[in-house]
C-alpha atoms as an extended CHARMM CRD file, in Angstrom:
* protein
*
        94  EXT
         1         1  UNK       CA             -3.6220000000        8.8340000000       47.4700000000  PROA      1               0.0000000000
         2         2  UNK       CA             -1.2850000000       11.3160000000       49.3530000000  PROA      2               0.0000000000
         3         3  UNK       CA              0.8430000000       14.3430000000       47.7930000000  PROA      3               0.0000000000
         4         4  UNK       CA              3.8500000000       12.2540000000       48.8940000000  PROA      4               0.0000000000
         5         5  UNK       CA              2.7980000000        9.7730000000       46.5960000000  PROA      5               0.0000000000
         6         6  UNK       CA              2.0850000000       11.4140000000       43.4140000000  PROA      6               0.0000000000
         7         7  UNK       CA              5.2750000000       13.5130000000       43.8200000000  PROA      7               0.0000000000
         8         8  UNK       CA              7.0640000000       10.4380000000       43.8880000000  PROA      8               0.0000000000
         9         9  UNK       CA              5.2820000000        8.9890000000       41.0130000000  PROA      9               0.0000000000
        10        10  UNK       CA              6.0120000000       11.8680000000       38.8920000000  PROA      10              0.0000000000
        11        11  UNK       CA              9.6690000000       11.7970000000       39.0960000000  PROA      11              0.0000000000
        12        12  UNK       CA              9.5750000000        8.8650000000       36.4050000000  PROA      12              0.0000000000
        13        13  UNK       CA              7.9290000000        9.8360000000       33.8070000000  PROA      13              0.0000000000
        14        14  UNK       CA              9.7050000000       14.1260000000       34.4000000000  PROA      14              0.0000000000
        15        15  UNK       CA             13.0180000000       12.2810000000       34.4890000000  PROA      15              0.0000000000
        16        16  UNK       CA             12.2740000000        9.8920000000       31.6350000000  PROA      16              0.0000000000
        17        17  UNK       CA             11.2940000000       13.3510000000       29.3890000000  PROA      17              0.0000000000
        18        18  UNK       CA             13.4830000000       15.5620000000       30.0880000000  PROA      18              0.0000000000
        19        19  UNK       CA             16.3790000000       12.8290000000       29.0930000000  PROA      19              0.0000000000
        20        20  UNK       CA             14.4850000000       11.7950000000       26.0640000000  PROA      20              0.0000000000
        21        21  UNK       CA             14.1850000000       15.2510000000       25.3010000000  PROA      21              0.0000000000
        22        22  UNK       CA             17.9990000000       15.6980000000       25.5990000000  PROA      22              0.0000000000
        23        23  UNK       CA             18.7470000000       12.8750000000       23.7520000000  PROA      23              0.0000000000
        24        24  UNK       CA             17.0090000000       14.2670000000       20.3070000000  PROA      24              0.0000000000
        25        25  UNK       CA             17.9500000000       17.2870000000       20.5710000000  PROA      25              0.0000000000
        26        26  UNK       CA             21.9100000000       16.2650000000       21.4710000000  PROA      26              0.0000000000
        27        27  UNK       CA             23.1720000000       17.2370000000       18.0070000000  PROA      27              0.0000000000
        28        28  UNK       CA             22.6690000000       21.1660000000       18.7080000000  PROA      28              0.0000000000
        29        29  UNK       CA             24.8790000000       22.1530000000       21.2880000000  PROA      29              0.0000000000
        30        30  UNK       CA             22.9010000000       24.6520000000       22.6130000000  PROA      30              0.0000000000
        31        31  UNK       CA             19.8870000000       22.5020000000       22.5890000000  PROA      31              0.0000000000
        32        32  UNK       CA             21.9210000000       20.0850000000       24.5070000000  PROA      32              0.0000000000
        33        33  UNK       CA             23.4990000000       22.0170000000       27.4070000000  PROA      33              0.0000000000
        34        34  UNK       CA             20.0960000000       23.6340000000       28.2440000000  PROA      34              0.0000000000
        35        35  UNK       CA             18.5520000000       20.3020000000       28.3100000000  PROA      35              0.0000000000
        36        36  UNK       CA             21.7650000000       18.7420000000       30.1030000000  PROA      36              0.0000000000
        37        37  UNK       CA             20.8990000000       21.4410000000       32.9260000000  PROA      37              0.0000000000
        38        38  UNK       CA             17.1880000000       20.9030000000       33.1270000000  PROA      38              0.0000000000
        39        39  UNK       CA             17.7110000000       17.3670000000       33.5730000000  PROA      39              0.0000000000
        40        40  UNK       CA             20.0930000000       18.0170000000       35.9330000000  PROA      40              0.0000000000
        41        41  UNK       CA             17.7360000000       20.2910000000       38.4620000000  PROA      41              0.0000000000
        42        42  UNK       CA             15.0530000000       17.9220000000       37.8870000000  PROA      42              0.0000000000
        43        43  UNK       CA             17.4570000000       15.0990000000       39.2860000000  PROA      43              0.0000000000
        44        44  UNK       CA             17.6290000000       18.2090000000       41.7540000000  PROA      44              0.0000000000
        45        45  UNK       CA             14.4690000000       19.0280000000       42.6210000000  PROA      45              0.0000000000
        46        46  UNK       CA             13.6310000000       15.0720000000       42.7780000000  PROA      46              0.0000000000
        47        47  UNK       CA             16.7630000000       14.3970000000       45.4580000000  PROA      47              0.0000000000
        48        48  UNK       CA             15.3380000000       17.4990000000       47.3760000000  PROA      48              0.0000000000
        49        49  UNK       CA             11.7320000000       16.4760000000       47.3790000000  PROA      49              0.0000000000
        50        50  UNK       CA             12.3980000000       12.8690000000       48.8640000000  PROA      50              0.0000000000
        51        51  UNK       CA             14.5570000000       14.7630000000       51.3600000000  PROA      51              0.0000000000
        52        52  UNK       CA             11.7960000000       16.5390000000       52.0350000000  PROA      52              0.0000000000
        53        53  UNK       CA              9.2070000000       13.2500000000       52.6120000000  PROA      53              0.0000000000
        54        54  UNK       CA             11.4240000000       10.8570000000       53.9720000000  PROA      54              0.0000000000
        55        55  UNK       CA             14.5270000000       12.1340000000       55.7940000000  PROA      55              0.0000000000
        56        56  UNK       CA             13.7800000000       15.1610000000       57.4460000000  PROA      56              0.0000000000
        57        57  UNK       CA             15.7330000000       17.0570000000       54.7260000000  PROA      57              0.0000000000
        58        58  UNK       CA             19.0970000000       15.6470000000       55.3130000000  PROA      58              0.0000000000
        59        59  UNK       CA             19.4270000000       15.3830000000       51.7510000000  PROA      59              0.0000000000
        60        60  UNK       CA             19.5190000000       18.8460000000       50.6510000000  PROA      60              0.0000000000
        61        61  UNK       CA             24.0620000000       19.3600000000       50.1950000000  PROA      61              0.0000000000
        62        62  UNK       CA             23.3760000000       16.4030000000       47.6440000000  PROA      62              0.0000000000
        63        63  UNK       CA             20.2760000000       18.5410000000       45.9260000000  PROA      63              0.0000000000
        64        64  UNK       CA             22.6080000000       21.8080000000       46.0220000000  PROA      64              0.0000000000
        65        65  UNK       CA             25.3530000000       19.3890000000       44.1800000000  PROA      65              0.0000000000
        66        66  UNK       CA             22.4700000000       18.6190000000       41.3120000000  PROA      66              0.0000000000
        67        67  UNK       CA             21.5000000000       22.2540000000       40.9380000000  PROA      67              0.0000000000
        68        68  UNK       CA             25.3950000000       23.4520000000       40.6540000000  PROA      68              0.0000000000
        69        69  UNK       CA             26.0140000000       21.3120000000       38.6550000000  PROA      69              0.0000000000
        70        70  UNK       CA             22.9850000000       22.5750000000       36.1680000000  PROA      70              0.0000000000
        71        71  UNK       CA             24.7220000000       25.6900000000       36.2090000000  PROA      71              0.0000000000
        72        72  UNK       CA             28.3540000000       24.6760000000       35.5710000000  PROA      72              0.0000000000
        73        73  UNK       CA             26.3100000000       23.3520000000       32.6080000000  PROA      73              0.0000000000
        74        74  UNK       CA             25.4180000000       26.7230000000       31.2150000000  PROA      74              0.0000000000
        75        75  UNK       CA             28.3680000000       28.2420000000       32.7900000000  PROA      75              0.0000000000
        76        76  UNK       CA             30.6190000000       25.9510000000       30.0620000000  PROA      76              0.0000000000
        77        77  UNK       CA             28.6210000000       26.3090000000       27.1980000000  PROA      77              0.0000000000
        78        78  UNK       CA             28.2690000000       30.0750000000       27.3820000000  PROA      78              0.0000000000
        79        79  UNK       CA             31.7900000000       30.8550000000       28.1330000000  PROA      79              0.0000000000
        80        80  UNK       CA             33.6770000000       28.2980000000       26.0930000000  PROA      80              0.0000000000
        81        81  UNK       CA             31.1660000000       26.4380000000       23.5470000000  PROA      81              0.0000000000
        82        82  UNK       CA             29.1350000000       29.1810000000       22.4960000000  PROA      82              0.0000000000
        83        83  UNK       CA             31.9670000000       31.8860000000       21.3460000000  PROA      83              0.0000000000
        84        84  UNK       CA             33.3490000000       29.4190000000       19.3540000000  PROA      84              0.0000000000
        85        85  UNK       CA             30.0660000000       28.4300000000       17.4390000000  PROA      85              0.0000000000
        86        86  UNK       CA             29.5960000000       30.6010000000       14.0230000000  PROA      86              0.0000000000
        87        87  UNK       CA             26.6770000000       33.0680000000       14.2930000000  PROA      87              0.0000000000
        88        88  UNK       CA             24.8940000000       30.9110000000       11.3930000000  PROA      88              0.0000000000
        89        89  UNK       CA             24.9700000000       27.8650000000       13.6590000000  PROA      89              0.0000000000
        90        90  UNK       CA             23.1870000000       29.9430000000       16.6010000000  PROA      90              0.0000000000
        91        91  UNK       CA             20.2630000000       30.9470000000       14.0360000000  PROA      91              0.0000000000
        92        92  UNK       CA             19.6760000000       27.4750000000       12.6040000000  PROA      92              0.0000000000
        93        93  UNK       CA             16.2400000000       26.3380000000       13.9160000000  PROA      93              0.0000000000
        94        94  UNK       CA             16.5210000000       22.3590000000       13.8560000000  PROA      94              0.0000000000
């Protein structure tokens, strides 16, 4: 079996994961944003890697589109969730 193969047979059960992961933890905000932009440069890093193997890396403005918008993920919570939040809420482990 070939790298190609493998990397492409990882994606589903990375993807699958990090969105279950997401999922239970949606209730915390900050849980949820930081998950929202993992999944978000994994769906990244998978559009870049079959760029990569299959299309001469023609792919890479829509990878660049995942990983920005990972960011604008973080970007929102820390500017406008996170000041709003009480400083009780940001200790509570759940």
């Amino acid at each position: 079996m070939d790298l190609k193969t493998a990397g492409i047979v990882m994606i589903f059960p990375t993807l699958f994961l990090a969105f279950y992961i997401t999922y239970r933890f949606r209730k915390v905000l900050s849980e949820l944003y930081h998950n929202l932009a993992v999944c978000s440069w994994i769906l990244a890093n998978t559009v870049w890697m079959i760029g990569e193997f299959f299309f001469d890396d023609t792919l890479r403005p829509y990878a660049i589109v995942f990983f920005l918008t990972g960011l604008a993920a973080l970007a929102f919570y820390y500017i406008f969730v996170r000041p709003r939040t009480k400083e009780a809420e940001l200790t509570d482990i759940v």
